[in-house]
C-alpha positions in Angstrom: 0.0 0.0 0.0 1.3 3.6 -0.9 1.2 6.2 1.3 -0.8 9.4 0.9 0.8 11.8 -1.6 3.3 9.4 -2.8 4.0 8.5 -5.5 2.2 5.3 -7.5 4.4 2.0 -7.4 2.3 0.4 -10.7 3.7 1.5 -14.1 0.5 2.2 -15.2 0.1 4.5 -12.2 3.4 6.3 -13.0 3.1 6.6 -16.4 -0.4 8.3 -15.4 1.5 10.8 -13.3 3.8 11.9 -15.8 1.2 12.6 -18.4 -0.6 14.1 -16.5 2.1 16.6 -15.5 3.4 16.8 -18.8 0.0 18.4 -19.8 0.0 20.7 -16.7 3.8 21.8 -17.8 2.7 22.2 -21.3 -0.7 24.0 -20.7 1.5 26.2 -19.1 4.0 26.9 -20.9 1.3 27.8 -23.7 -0.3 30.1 -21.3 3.1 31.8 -21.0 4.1 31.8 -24.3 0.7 34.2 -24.8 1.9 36.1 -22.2 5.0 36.8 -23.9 3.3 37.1 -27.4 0.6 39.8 -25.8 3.6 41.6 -24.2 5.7 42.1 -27.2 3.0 43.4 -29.1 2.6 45.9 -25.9 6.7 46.6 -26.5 6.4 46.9 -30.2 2.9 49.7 -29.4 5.3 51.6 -27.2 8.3 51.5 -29.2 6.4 52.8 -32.4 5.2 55.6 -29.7 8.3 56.3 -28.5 9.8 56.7 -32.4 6.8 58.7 -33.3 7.4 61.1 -30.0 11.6 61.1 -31.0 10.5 62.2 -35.0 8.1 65.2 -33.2 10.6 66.2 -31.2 12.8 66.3 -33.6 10.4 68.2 -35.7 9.7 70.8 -32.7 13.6 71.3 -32.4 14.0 72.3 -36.2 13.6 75.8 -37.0 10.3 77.0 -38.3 9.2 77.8 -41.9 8.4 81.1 -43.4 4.6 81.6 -44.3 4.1 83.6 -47.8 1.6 83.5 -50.6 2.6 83.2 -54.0 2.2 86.2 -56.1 3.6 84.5 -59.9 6.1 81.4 -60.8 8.8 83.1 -62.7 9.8 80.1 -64.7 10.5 76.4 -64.2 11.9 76.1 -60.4 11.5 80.1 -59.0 8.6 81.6 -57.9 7.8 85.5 -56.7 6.3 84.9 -53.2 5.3 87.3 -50.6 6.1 87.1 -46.9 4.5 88.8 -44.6 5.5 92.1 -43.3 8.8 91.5 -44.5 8.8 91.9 -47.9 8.6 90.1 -52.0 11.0 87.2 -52.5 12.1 85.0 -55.6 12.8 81.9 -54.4 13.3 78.4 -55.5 11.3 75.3 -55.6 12.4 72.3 -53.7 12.6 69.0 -56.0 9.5 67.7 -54.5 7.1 70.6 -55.2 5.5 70.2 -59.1 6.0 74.1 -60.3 1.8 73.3 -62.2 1.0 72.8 -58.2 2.0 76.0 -57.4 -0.6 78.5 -58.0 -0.9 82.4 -57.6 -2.7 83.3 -53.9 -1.3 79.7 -52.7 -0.1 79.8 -49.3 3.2 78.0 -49.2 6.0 77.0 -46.3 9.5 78.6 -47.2 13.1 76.8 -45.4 14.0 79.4 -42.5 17.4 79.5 -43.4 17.7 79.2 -47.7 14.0 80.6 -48.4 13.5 77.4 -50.5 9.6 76.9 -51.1 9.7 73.3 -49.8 6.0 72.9 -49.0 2.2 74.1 -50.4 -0.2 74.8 -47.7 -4.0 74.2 -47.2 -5.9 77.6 -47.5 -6.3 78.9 -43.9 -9.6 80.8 -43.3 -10.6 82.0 -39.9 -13.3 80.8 -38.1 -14.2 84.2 -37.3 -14.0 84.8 -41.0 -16.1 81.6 -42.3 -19.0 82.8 -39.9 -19.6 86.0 -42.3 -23.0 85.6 -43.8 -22.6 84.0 -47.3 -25.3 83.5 -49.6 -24.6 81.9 -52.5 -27.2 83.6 -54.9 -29.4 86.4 -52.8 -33.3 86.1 -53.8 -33.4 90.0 -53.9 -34.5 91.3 -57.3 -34.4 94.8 -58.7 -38.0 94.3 -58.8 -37.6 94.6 -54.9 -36.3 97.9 -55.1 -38.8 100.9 -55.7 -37.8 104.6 -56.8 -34.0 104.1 -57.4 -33.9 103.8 -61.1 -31.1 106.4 -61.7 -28.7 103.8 -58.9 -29.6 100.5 -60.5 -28.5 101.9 -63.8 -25.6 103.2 -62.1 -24.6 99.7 -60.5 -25.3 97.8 -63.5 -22.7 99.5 -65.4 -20.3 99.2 -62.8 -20.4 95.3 -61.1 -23.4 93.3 -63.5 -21.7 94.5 -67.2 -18.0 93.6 -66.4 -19.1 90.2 -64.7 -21.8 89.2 -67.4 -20.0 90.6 -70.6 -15.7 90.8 -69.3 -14.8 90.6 -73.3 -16.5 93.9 -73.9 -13.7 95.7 -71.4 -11.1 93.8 -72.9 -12.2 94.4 -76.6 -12.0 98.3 -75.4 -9.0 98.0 -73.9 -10.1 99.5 -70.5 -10.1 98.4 -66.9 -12.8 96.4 -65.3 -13.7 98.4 -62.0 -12.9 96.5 -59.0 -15.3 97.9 -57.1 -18.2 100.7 -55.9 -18.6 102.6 -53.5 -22.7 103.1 -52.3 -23.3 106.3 -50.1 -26.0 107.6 -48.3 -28.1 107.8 -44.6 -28.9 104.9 -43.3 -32.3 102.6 -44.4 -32.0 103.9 -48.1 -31.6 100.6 -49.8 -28.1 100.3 -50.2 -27.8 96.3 -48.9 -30.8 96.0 -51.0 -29.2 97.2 -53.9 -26.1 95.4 -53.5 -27.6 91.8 -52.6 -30.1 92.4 -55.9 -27.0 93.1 -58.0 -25.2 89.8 -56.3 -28.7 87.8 -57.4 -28.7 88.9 -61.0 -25.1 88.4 -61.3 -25.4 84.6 -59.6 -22.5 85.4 -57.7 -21.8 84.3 -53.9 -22.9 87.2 -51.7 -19.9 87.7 -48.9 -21.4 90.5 -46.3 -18.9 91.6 -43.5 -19.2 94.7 -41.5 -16.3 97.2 -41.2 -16.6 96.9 -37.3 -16.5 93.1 -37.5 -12.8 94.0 -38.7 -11.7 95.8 -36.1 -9.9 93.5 -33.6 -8.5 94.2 -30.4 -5.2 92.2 -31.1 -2.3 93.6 -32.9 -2.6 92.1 -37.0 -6.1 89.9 -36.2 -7.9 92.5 -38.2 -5.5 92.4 -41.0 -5.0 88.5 -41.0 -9.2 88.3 -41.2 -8.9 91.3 -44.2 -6.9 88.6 -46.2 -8.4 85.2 -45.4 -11.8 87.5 -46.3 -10.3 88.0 -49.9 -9.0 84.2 -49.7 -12.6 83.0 -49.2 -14.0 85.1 -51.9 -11.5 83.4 -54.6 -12.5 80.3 -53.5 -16.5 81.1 -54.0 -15.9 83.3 -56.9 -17.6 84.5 -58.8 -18.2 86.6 -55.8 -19.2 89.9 -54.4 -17.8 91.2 -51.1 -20.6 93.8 -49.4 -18.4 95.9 -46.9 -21.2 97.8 -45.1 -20.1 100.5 -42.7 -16.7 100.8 -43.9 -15.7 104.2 -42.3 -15.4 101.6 -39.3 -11.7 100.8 -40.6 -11.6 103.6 -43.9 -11.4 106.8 -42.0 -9.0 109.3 -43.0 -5.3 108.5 -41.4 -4.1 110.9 -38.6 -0.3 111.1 -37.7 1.0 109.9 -34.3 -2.1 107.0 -33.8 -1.6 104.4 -31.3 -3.2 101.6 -29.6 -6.2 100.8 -31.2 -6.5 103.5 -34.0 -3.1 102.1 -35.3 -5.0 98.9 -35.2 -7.5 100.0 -37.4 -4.9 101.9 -39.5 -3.0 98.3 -40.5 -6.2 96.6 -41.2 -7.1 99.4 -43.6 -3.1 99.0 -45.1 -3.9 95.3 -45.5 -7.6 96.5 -47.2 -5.8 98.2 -49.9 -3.2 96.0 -50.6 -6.1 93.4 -51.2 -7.6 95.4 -53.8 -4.2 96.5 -55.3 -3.4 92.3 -55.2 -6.1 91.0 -57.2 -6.9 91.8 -60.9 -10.6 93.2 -61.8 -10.6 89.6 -64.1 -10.9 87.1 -61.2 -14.5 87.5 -60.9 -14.3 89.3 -57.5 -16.2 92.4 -56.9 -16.1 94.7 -53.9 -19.0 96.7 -52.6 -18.7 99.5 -49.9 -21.3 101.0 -48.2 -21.6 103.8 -46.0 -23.2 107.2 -44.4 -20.4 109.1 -44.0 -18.2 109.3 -47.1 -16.8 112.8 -46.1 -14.5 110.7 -43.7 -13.0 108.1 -45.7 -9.7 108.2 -46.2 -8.1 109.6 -50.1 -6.3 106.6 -51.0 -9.4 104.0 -50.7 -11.1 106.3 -52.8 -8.3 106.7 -55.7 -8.3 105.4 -59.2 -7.9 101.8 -59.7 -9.2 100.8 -56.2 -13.1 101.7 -55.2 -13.2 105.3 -57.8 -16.9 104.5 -58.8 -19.7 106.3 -56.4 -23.1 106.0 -56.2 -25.3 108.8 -53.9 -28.4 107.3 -52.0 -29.7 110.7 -51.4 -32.8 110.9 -48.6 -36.6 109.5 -50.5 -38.2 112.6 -52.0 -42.5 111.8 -51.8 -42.2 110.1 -55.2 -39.5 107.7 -54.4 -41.7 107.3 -51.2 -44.6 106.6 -53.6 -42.7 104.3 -55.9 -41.5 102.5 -52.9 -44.7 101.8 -51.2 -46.4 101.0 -54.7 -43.6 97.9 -54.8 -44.5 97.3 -51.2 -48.4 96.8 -52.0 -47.4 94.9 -55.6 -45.3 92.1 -52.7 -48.3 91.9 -50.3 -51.2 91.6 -52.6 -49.0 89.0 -54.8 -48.4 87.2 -51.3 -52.2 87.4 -50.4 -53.2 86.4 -54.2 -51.1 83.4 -53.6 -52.9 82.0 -50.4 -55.9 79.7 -51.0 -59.2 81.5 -50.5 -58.0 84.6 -51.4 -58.8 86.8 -54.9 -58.5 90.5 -56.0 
């Protein structure tokens, strides 16, 4: 007879006993073989971390980029870019960037020490900017618009004939305008006017107010100038409505500081957008306002907004004309409800 816990005397009983521990040792040695499996996967995860972290740091340490916008290639491998505020480069292409992939008004990463354009950059628009009311085609009419005959004409010759019919200019030889300025009190249909003109010109209707523009922080107000005129190449055909631009156009006085010279680099960065873009890119600018003796000379010059249209107060037929369009809307509106007849 064999004691408890020893061992078995019989073959049979022995053999027994080693398989038996055989499959306890290999049962565990499989469950430590996952073990080991699981953790290198857990050291590879952590050592594709770790290289990730070492490439950003090493990334971090480099020095930065310069950020410029192309203004034209040159030929095969330079390009003219502009940095901002330092100044116009020419500067060469690195032999990964395609010279058909750089385009004029691209925003592009230049090397900080040789200038090399070694990088094309996604179009940055603020959020700030991208929350401007757009409308893509206004539903105003001219039909809208009661006893300003004279200003209609006066807009159509100036934003709807170069946009509808650009060969005529060309054909001429003359300028397209970039732009008009619309000038009267307050409530005299000027938005009207210009969101009619956007509708029967189907182009994107970009409103921003001159106060939205001015920023507390030095160069916000001139960084959201340029990503405005960004977002309206990328919708164009497009029409930018600047109401109450005395905000940001008032004349320039010497010696400003603080927040007027705020305003006063927004308004540089105003006019070097309209001196940047040609009249042919389908972008026109509209400028509203009720106090045009205040705006500063060189907005105003030729080239930049030089077309003006007066919105002078309603005389008692413009009153008349305007309330006989009124009545035309609400009996058409009535007319159109079921039940209703005139």
């Amino acid at each position: 007879m064999m004691e408890s816990g020893a061992r078995p005397a019989t073959n049979e009983g022995i053999q027994q006993y080693y398989h038996t521990k055989i499959d306890e040792l290999q049962l565990a040695v499989g469950e430590k073989t996952q073990n080991v499996r699981r953790l290198e996967a857990q050291r590879n995860e952590l050592n594709a971390k770790v290289r990730l972290l070492h490439e950003e740091l090493q990334l971090l340490q480099e020095q930065g980029s310069h950020v410029g916008e192309v203004i034209k290639p040159m030929d095969k491998k330079k390009v003219l870019v502009k940095v901002h505020p330092e100044g116009k480069y020419v500067v060469d292409l690195d032999k990964a960037i395609e010279m058909k992939d750089v385009q004029p008004n691209c925003r592009v990463a230049l090397k900080n020490d040789s200038y090399k354009l070694h990088k094309i950059l996604p179009n940055k628009v603020d959020p700030l900017v991208s929350l401007m009311m757009v409308e893509k085609v206004p539903d105003s009419t001219y039909d809208m618009i009661g006893g300003l005959d004279k200003q209609i004409k006066e807009i159509k010759e100036v934003i709807e004939l170069p946009v509808k019919h650009p060969e005529l200019f060309e054909s001429l030889g003359i300028a397209q305008p970039k732009g008009v300025l619309l000038y009267g009190p307050p409530g005299t249909g000027k938005t009207l006017l210009a969101r009619a003109v956007a509708h029967h010109t189907e182009c994107c209707f970009i409103r921003v107010s001159g106060s939205e523009l001015v920023q507390k922080y030095i160069g916000e107000g001139s960084r959201m100038v340029r990503e405005l005129f960004v977002m309206a190449r990328e919708h164009a055909p497009s029409i930018i409505f600047m109401d109450e631009i005395d905000s940001i156009g008032s004349s320039r006085l010497g010696g400003g500081s603080g927040g007027d010279s705020e305003v006063q680099r927004t308004m540089l960065e105003l006019l070097n957008q309209l001196d940047g873009f040609e009249s042919t890119q389908n972008i026109k600018v509209v400028m509203a306002t009720n106090r045009i003796d205040i705006l500063d000379s060189a907005l105003l010059r030729p080239g930049r907004i030089d077309r003006k249209i007066e919105f002078p107060p309603p005389s008692e037929d413009v009153s008349a004309q305007t309330v006989a369009v009124d009545e035309t809307k609400s009996i058409s509106n009535v007319s159109s409800r079921p039940g209703w007849t005139f």
